[in-house]
C-alpha positions, 0 to 999 in steps of 0.5 A: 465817738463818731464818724467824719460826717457828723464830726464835721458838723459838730465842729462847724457848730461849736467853732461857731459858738465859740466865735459868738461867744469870745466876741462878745466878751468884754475888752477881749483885745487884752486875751491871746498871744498878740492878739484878741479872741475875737480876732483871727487867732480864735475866729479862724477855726472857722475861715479854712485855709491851709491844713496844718502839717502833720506828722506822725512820730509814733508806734502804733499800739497793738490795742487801741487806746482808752484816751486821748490825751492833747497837748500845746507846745510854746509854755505848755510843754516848755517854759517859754515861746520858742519862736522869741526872738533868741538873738542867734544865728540860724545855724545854733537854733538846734542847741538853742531848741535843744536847751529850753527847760520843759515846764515844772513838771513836765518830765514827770507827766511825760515818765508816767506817760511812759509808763502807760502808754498802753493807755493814751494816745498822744498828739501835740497841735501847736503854731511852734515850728516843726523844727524847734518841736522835734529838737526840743523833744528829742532833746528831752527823750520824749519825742517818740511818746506822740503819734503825732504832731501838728505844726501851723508855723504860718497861718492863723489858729486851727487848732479845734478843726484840726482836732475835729478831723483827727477824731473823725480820722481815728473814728474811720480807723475804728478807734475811739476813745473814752475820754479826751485830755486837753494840756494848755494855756493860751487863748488859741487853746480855749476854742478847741477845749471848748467843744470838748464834753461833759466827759472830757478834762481840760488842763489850763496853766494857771501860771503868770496868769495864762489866758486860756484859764481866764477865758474858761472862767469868764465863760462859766461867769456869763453862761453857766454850764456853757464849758462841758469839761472837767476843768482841772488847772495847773502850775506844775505837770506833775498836778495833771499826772496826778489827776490823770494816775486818780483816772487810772485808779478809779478805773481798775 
């Protein structure tokens, strides 16, 4: 991969990048989470700030693994935002965390992570709230499949830096990886899938009409080429574990 200095600037270059390029799109203010891409949600990759917390929930593995795999939380892993207004008390947000549905799919691409988790290494980024994540996923059985987790429950996006210092960090630790995955679906996800590779996947939800899918189309419009990943969209989980069983595949 590479090591922290080099992975420093290649984050300052491809943030940059993507900043120019999602202000220039036409009528950007009706893309995003309530707001438009080329406002602070995308932009902020590159303003600094607060680091999100992290956490790490996992076991290290014995060998290191092959791939990366990266998911968003609020309608990529549960069907809905969990930071919505519930119209409850505070003291029942356990349950109502607890009782979001995972997205279609979802518990099957989390079995066959289960089954191989010799093989990925996962991490969730995401502006959900450390509390609504950990309940969700307890709930759900799956909590112990990530090494870690990245909430910014308050600030602005920072999803492509805090990507960008985790491989930096893996890379210090003499782990690298053959290819990285991205599991999305909103404006705040393109930036970060955008510095990914010609080697990499990105998984954008093509359900109700989810933003991230849109701007990855509308950047191979205008600049062809420009999106280096493998783009692979999905209306149920069970499509990436699929694709992600085919890698396996074609590797043995």
């Amino acid at each position: 991969m590479f090591g922290s200095a080099a992975a420093l600037l290649l984050f300052r270059r491809e943030s940059l990048f993507c900043r120019r390029w999602t202000d220039a799109l036409p009528g950007s203010s009706r893309w995003g989470w309530g707001a438009g891409i080329g406002s602070p949600s995308c932009t902020a990759l590159v303003v600094g700030g607060k680091r999100a917390a992290g956490r790490g929930v996992g076991m290290a593995s014995p060998r290191p693994p092959k791939y990366l795999l990266v998911f968003d939380f609020d309608e990529t892993i549960i069907n809905e935002n969990s930071d919505g207004d519930q119209g409850v008390k505070m003291g029942d947000f356990k349950t109502v965390y607890e009782n979001i549905p995972l997205s279609p799919g979802m518990p099957d691409l989390f079995q066959f992570l289960s089954k191989n988790h010799e093989l990925f290494e996962i991490i969730l980024i995401s502006d959900a709230n450390m509390f609504g994540i950990e309940c969700s996923l307890r709930a759900a059985g799956f909590y112990s499949l990530f090494r870690k987790i990245f909430s910014n429950p308050s600030g602005f996006d920072k999803r492509g830096k805090i990507l960008t210092e985790y491989l930096a960090e893996r890379a210090q630790e003499e782990v690298e990886f053959q290819r990285l995955f991205y599991v999305g679906d909103g404006a705040n996800d393109f930036c970060p899938s955008a510095t990914l590779t010609s080697a990499d996947v990105a998984f954008p939800g093509r359900r109700k009409g989810y933003p991230m899918h849109r701007l990855i189309q509308e950047m191979e419009k205008q600049q062809p080429g420009a999106f280096r990943a493998t783009v692979v969209p999905w209306e149920s989980a069970a499509e990436v574990a699929r694709y992600l069983q085919d890698v396996l595949k074609k590797k043995c």
